[in-house]
C-alpha atoms as an extended CHARMM CRD file, in Angstrom:
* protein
*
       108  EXT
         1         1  UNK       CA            -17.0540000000       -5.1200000000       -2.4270000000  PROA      1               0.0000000000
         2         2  UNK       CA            -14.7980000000       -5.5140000000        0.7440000000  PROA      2               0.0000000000
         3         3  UNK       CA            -11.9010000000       -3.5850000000        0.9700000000  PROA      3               0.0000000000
         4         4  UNK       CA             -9.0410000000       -4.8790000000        2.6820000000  PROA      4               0.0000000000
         5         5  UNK       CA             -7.8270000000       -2.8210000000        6.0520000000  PROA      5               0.0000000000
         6         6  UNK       CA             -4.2160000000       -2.2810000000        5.3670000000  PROA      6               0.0000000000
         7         7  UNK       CA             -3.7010000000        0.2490000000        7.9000000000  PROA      7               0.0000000000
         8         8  UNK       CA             -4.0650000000       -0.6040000000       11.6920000000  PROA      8               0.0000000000
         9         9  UNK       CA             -4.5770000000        1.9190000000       14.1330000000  PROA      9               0.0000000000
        10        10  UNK       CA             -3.5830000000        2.1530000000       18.0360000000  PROA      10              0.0000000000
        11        11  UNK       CA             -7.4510000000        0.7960000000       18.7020000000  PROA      11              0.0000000000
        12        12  UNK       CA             -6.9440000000       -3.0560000000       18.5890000000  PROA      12              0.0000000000
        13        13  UNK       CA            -10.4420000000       -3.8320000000       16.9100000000  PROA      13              0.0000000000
        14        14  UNK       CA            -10.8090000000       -0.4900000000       14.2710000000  PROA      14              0.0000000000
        15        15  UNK       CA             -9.3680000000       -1.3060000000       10.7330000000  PROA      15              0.0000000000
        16        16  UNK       CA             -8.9190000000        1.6780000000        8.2210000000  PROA      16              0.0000000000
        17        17  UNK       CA             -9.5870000000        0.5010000000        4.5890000000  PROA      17              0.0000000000
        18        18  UNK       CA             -7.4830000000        1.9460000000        1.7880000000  PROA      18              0.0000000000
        19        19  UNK       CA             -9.0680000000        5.4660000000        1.7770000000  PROA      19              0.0000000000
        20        20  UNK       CA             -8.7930000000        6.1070000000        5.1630000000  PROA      20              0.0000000000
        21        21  UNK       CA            -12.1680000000        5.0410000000        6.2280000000  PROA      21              0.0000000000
        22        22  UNK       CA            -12.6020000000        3.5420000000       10.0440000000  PROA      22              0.0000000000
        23        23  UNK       CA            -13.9410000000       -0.1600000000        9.8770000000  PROA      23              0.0000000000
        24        24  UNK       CA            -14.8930000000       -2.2360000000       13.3550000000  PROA      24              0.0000000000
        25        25  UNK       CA            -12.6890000000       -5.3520000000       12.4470000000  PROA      25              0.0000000000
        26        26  UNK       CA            -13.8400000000       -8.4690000000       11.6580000000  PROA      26              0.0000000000
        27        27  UNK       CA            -17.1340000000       -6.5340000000       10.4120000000  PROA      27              0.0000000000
        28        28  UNK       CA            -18.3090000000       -4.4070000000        7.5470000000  PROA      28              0.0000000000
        29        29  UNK       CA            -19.6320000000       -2.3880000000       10.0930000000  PROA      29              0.0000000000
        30        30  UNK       CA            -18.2060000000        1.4330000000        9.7770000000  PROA      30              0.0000000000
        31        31  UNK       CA            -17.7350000000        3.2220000000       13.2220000000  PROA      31              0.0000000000
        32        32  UNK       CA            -19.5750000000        6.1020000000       11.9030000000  PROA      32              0.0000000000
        33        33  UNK       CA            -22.7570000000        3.7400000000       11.2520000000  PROA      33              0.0000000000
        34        34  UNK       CA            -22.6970000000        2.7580000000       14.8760000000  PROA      34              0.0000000000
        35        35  UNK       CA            -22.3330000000        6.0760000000       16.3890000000  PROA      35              0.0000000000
        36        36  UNK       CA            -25.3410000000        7.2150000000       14.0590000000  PROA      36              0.0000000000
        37        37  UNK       CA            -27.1730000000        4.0680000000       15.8030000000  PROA      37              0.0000000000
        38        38  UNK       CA            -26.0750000000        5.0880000000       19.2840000000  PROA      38              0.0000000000
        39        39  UNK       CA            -26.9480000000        9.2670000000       18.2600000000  PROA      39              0.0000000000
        40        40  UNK       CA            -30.4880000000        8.5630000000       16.7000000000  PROA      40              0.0000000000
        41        41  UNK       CA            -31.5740000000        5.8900000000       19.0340000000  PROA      41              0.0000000000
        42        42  UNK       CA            -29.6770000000        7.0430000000       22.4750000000  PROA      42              0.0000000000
        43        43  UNK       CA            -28.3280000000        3.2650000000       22.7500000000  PROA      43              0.0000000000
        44        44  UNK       CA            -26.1650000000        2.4030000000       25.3460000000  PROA      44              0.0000000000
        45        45  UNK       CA            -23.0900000000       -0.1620000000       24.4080000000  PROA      45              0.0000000000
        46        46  UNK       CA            -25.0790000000       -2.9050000000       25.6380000000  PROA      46              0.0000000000
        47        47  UNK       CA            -28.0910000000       -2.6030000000       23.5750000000  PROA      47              0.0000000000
        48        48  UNK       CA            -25.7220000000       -1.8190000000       20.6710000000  PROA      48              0.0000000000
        49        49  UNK       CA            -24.2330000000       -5.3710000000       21.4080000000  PROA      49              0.0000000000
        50        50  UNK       CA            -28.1380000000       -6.6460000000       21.6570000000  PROA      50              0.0000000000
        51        51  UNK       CA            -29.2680000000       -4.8610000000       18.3310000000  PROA      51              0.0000000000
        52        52  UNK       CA            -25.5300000000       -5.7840000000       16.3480000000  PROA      52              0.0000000000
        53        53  UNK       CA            -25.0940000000       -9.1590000000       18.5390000000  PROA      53              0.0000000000
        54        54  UNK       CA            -22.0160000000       -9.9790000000       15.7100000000  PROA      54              0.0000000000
        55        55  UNK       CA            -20.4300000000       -7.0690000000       17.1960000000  PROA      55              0.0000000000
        56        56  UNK       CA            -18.4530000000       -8.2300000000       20.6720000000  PROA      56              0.0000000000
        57        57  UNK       CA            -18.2480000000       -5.0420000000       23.3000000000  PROA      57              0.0000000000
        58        58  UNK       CA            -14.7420000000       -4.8920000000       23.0840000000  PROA      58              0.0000000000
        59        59  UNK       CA            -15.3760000000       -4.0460000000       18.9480000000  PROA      59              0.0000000000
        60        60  UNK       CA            -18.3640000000       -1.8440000000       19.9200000000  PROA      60              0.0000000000
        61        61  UNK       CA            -15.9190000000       -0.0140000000       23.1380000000  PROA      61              0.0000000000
        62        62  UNK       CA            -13.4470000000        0.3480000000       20.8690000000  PROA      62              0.0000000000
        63        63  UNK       CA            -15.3410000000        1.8360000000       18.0150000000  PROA      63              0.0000000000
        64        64  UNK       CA            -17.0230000000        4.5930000000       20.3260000000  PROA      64              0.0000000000
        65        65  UNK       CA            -13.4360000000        5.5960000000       21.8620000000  PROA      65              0.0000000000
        66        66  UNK       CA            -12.4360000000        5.8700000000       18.5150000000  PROA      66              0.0000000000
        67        67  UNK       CA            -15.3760000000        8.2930000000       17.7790000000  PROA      67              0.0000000000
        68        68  UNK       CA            -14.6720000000       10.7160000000       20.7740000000  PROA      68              0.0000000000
        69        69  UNK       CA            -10.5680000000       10.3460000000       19.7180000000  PROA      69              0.0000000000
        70        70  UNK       CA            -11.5850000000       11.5390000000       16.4910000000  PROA      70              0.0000000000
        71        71  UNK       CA            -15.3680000000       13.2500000000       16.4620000000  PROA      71              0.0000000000
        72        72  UNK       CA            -14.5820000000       16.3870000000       14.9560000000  PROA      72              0.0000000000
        73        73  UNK       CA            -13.4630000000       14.3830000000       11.2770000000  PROA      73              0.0000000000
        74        74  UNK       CA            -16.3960000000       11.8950000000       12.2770000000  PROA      74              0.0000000000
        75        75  UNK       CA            -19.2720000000       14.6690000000       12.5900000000  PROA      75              0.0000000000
        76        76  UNK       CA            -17.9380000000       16.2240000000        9.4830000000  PROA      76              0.0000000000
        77        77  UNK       CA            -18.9950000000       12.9060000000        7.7240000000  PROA      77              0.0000000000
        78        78  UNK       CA            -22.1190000000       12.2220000000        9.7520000000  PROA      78              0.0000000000
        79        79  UNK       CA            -23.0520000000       15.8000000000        8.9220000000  PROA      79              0.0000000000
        80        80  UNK       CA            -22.1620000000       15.0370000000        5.1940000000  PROA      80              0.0000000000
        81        81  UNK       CA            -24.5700000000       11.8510000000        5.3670000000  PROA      81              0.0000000000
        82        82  UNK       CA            -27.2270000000       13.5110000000        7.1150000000  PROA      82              0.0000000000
        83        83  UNK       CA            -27.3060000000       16.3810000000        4.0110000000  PROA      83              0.0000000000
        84        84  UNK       CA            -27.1130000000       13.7280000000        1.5680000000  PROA      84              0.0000000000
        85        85  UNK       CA            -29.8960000000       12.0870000000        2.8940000000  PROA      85              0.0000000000
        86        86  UNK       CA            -31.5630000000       15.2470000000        2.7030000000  PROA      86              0.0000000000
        87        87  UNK       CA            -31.1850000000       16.3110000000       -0.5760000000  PROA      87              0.0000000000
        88        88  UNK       CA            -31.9670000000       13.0110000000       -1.7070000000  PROA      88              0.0000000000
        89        89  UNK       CA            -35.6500000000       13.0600000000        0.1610000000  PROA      89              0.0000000000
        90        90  UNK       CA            -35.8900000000       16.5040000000       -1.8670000000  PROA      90              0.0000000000
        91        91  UNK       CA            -35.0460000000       15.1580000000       -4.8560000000  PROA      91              0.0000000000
        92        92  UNK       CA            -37.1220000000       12.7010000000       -4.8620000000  PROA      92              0.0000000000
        93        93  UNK       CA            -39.9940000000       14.4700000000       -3.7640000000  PROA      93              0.0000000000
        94        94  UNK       CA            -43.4600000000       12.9490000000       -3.1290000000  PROA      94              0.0000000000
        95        95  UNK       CA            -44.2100000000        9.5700000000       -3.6860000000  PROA      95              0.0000000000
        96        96  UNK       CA            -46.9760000000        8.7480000000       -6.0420000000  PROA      96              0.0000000000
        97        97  UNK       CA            -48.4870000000        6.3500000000       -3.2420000000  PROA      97              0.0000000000
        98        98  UNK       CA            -48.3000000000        9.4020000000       -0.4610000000  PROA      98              0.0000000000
        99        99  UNK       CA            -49.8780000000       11.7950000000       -3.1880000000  PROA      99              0.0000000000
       100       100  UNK       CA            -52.8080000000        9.3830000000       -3.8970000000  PROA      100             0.0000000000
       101       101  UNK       CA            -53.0140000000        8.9670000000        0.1400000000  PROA      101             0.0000000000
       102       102  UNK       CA            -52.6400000000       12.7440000000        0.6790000000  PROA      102             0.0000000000
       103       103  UNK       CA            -55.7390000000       13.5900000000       -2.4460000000  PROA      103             0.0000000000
       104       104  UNK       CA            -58.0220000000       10.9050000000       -0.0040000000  PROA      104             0.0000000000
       105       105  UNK       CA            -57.1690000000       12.6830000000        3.2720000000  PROA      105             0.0000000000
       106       106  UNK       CA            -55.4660000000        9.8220000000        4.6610000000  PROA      106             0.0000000000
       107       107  UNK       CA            -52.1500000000       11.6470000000        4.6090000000  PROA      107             0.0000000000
       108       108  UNK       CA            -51.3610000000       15.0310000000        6.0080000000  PROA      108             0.0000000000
């Protein structure tokens, strides 16, 4: 579902959806998806345009100023995501495919 962005903010191409979350407009695109993109792979804004090439750089400019405006409420959530994903791997534990793969010591 696609929430609408009632709330603008000073950054012309960032849209905050009804509970507060940052949106690149025009996109479904969080700005905390594309920083993780830019973190994990060390992207610059060009091959963020080249890998998202429905993103314009002014959207993609915008979204990273609007990071570094507001990265201490940003890594909170990143940091949240990151520990999800975490606990989730745990949870889940070993696959029954990686097991099988591990018993024939094709898997370490």
């Amino acid at each position: 579902m696609i929430s609408t962005f009632p709330t603008t903010t000073s950054y012309e191409h960032i849209r905050l959806d009804d509970k507060g979350v940052p949106f690149i407009a025009d996109s479904t695109m969080k700005v905390v998806e594309l920083v993780m993109a830019q973190m994990a792979y060390g992207w610059s804004p060009e091959e963020l345009h080249f890998q998202h090439p429905y993103l314009t750089m002014s959207q993609i400019h915008s979204a990273l100023a609007y990071y570094w405006e507001n990265k201490a409420t940003l890594d909170a959530d990143i940091e949240r995501r990151l520990a999800y994903a975490e606990q989730s791997r745990l949870d889940a534990g070993v696959s029954p495919l990686a097991g099988r793969l591990r018993e024939q010591g094709l898997l370490t």
